[in-house]
C-alpha positions in Angstrom: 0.6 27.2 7.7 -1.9 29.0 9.9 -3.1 26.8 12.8 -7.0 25.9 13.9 -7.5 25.3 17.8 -10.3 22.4 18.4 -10.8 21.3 21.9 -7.3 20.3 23.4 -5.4 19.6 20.0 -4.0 22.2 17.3 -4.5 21.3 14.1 -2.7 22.9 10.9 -4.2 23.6 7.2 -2.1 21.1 5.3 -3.8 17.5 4.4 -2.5 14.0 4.6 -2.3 11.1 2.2 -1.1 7.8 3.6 0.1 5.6 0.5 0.2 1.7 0.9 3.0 -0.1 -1.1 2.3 -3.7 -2.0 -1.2 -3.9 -4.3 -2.3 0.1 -4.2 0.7 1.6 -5.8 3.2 -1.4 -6.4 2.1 -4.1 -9.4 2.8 -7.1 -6.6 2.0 -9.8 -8.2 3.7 -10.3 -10.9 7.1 -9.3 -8.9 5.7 -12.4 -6.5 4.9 -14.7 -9.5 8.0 -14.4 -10.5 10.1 -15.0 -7.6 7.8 -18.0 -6.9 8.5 -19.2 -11.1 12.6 -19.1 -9.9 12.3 -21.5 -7.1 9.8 -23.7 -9.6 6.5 -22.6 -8.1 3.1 -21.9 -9.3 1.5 -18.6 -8.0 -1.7 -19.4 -9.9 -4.5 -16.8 -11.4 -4.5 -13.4 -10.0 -8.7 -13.9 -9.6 -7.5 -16.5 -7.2 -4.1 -15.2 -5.3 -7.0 -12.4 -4.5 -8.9 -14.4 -2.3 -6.8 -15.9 -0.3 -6.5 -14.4 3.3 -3.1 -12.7 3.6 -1.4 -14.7 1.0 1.4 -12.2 0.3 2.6 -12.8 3.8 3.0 -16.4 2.4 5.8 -17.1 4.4 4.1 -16.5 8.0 0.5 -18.5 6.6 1.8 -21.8 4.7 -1.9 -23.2 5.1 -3.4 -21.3 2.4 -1.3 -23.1 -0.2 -1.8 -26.3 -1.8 0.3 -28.5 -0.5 3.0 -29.1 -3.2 3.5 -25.2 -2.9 3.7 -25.6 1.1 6.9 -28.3 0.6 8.5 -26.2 -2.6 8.6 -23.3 0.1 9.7 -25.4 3.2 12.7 -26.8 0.5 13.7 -23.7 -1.1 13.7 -22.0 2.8 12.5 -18.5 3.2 15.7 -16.5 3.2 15.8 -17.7 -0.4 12.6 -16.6 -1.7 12.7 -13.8 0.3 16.0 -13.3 -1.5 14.5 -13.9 -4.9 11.3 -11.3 -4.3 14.0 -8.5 -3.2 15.8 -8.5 -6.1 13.3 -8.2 -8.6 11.1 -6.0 -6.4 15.0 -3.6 -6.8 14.9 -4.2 -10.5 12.1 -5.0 -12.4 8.8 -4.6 -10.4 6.5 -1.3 -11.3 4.4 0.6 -10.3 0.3 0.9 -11.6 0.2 3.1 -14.4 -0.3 6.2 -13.6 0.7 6.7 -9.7 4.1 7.9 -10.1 2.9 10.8 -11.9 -0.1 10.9 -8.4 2.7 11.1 -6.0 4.3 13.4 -7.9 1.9 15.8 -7.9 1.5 15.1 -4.2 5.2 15.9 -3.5 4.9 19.0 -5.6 2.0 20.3 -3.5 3.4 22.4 0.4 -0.5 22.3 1.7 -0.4 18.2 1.5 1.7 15.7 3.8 2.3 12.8 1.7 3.8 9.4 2.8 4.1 5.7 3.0 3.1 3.4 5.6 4.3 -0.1 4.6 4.6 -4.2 5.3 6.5 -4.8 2.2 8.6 -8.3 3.5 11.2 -7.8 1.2 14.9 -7.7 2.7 16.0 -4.3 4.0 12.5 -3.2 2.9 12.9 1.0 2.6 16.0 0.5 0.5 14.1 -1.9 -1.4 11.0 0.6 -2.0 13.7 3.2 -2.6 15.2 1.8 -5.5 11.8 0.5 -6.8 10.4 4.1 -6.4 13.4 6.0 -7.9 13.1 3.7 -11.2 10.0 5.8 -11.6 11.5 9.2 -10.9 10.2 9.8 -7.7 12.2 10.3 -4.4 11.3 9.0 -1.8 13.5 11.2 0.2 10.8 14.3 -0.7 8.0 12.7 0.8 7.3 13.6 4.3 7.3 9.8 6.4 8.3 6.9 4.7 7.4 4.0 7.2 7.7 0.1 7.8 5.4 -1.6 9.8 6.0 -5.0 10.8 4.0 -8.0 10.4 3.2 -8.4 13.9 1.8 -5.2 14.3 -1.2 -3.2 13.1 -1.4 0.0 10.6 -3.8 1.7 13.0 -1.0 2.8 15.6 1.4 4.1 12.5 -1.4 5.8 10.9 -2.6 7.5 14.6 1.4 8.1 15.2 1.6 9.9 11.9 -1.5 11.9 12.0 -0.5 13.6 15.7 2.9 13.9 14.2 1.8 16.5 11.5 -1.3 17.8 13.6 -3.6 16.6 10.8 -7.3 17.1 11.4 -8.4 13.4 10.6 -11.2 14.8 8.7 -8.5 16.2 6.5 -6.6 12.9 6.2 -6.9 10.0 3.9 -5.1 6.6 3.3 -5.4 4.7 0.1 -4.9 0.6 0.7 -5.9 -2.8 -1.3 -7.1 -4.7 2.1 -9.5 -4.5 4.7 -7.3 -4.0 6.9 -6.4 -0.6 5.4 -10.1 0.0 5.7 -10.2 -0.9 9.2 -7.2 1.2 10.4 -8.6 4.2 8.5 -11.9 4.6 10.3 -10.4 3.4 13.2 -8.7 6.4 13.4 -10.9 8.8 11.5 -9.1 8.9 8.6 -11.2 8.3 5.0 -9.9 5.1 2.8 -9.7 5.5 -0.6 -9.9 1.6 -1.4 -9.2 -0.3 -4.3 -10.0 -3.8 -5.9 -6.9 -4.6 -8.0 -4.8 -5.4 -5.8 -4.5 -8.3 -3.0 -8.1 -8.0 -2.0 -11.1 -8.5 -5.0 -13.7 -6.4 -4.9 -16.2 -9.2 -4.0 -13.8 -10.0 -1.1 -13.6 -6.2 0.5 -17.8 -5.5 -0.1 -19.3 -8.8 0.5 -16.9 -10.5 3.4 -16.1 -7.5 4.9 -18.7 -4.8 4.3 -16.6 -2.3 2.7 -18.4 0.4 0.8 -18.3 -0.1 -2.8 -18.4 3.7 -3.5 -15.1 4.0 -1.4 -13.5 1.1 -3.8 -11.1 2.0 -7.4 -11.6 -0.9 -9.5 -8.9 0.7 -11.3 -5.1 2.7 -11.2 -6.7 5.5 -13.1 -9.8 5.4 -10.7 -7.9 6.0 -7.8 -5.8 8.6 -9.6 -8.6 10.3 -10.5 -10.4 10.3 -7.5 -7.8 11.4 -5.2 -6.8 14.2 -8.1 -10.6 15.2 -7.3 -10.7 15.1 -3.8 -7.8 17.2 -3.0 -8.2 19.7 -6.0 -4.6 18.1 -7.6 -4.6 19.0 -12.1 -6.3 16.5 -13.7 -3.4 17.2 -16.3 -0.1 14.5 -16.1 
């Protein structure tokens, strides 16, 4: 790939695409109803689960369960759950329609860095994403960077790390996430966020509690296929 010289940092032709796990290409909840229905817990409506602030990190934020949730979880102890949520996240969970068939096409393209950046809690999370991943054909091991990020810590850093690592031109780079969070980290390192509502954050939630710009939000899987496909000149054809 040729090389552009801008100020003090060489950047190279290719692109990046930063793919989130958990709510933007993983179907999470029902893998996380699930596991909650084996330890005799109630997730409740997906309209609600998407309101509530951080509530896949469930086991780090007890107070924003009801409390007969709050004692199941404290009597069924987190390893268990934990447990539960990586086996079916290995063997039954999905990915949207769709995105398989978007990484793909990522993968198959030299001029685009493709990856994930990811807080999945699951045990041994990258195995977990591996096997969840390679029930849909795709490899993880062709993708570029294929990243955890702790709870504790912020996507920003990983996102910055990864960026420098490839020489990206942050104009040239993009993320696609479900939380404001994503949002944040993306323009907080110059990065454009291809958003979406559908998964752990509603679309009343990201535009109206945190500003987000409802023409950078997917409603949809086959929104956010389609718009990436557009903005990085991928086949519309799958």
């Amino acid at each position: 790939m040729f090389a552009h010289e801008t100020g003090d940092s060489m950047y190279n032709n290719q692109r990046l695409v930063i793919l989130d796990a958990d709510g933007t290409t993983i179907d999470a909840y029902p893998a996380i109803e699930a596991a909650f229905a084996q330890h005799g817990m109630t997730l409740g409506a997906e309209e609600s689960f998407q309101k509530r602030h951080h509530l896949f990190k469930y086991l780090g934020g007890l107070k924003e369960f009801p409390s007969i949730v709050r004692k199941n979880i404290r009597q069924q102890g987190r390893k268990k759950i934990v447990a539960t949520l990586t086996d079916i996240y290995r063997t039954e969970a999905r990915l949207y329609p769709g995105v398989a068939e978007l990484i793909q096409s990522l993968i198959d393209r030299p001029d685009i860095v493709v990856g994930l950046v990811t807080r999945n809690i699951t045990n041994a999370p990258l195995e977990t994403l591996r096997l969840l991943f390679g029930r849909h054909d795709i490899d993880v091991g062709a993708m570029d960077f294929f990243d955890h990020v702790p709870l504790s810590e912020g996507k920003a850093a990983q996102f910055r790390l990864t960026r420098e690592r490839f020489a990206i031109n942050p104009a040239r780079a993009y993320i696609c996430g479900d939380e404001h969070k994503d949002f944040l980290a993306a323009t907080g390192t110059g990065m454009h966020p291809f958003m979406v509502s559908y998964g752990f954050e509603d679309h009343d939630r990201l535009t109206q509690k945190f500003a987000v710009p409802a023409e950078l939000i997917s409603r949809t899987p086959a929104q956010l296929c389609k718009r990436v496909r557009h903005a990085l000149d991928l086949s519309t054809e799958v």
